[in-house]
C-alpha positions as CSV (number, residue, x, y, z in Angstrom):
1,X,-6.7,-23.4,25.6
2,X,-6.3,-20.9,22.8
3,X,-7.7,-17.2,22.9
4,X,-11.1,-16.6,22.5
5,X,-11.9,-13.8,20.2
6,X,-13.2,-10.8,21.9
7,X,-16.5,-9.1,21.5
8,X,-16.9,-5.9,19.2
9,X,-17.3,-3.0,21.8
10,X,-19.2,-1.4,19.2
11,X,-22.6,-2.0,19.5
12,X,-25.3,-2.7,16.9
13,X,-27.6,0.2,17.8
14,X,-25.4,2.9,16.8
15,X,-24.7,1.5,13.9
16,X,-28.4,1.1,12.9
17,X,-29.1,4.4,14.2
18,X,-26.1,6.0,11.9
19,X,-27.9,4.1,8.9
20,X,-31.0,5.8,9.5
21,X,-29.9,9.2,10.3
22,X,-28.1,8.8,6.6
23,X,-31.2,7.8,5.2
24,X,-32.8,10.3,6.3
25,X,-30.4,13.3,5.4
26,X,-30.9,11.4,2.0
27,X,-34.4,11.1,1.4
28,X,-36.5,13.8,-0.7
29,X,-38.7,15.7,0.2
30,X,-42.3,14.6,-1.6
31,X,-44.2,17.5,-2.8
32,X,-47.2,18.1,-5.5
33,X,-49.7,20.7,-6.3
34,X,-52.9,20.3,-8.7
35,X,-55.1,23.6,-9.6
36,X,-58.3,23.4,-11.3
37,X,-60.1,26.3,-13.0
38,X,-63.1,27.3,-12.4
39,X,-62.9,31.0,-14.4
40,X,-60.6,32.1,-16.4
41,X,-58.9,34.1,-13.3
42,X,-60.0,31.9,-10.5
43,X,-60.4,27.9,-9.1
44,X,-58.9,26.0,-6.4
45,X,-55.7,24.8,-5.8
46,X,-54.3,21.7,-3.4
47,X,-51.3,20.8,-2.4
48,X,-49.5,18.2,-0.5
49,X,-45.8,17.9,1.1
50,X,-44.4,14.7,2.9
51,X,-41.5,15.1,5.6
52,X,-39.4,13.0,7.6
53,X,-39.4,13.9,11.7
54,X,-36.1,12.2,13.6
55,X,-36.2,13.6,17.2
56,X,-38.2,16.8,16.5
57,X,-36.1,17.5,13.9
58,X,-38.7,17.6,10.4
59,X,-35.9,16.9,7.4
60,X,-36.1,18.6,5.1
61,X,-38.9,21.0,6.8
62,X,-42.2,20.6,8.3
63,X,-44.6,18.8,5.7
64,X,-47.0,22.0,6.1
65,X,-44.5,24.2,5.3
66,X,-43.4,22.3,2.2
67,X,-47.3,22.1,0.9
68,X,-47.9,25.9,1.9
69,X,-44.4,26.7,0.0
70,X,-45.0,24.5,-3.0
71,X,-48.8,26.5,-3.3
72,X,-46.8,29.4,-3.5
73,X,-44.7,28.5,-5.9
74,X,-47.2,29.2,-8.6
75,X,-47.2,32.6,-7.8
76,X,-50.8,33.1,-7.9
77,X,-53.2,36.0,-7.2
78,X,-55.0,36.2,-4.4
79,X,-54.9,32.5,-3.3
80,X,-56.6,31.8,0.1
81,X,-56.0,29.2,2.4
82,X,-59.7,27.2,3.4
83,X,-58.2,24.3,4.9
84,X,-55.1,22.7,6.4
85,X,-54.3,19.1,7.5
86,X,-51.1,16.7,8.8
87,X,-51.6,13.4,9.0
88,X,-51.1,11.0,11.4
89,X,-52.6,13.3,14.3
90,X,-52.5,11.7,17.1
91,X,-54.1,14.9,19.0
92,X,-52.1,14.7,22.4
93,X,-50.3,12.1,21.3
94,X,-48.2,13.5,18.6
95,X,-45.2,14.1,20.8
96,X,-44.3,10.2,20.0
97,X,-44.5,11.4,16.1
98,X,-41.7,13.7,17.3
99,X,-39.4,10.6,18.1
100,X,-39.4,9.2,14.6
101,X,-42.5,9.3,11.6
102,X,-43.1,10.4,8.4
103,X,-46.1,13.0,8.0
104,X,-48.1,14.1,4.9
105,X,-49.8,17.9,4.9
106,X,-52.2,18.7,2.6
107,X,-53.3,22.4,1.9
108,X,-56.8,23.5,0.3
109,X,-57.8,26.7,-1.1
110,X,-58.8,29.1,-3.8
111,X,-56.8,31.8,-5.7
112,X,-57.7,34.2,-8.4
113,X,-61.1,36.9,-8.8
114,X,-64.2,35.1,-9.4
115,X,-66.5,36.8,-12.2
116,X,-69.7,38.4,-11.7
């Protein structure tokens, strides 16, 4: 009887996971902000930031810190924060988003001095 080949020690698994940890590191981060005016100094701004979470590890950050940082990017006066979301939210739950999901933040607000 001849030889029979023998298995590859390496498993699959690794090698997937490898793949999608390069992937990953690889991806963008998604970002984009849209400002309306409702004065000449004042209106409402939101933004939104995607991120990619691989064992409680957000890549590039966390998706609200990517909305809040794009928002300040425009460098403008006197912008306040009215509301904040992630989604999915899984309330208890998002422990298993931890393991491996993508998440979208968006952030609402208003900046400027309204006229009176």
């Amino acid at each position: 009887m001849g030889m029979q080949p023998r298995p590859n020690p390496v498993s699959r698994a690794p090698r997937g996971l490898a793949i999608c940890l390069l992937l990953a590191l690889l991806a963008p981060a998604c970002a984009s902000v849209s400002l309306e005016r409702s004065t000449q100094t004042s209106g409402t701004y939101e933004s939104e930031g995607w991120s990619f979470t691989l064992f409680a590890i957000d890549m590039p950050s966390g998706a609200l810190s990517i909305a809040r940082e794009n928002a300040a990017d425009f460098h403008l006066a006197n912008t306040t924060e009215t509301s904040a979301k992630v989604t999915p939210d899984l309330g208890w739950f998002n422990w298993v988003l931890d393991i491996i999901s993508v998440r979208k933040a968006t952030v609402k607000g208003t900046w400027g001095f309204a006229d009176h």
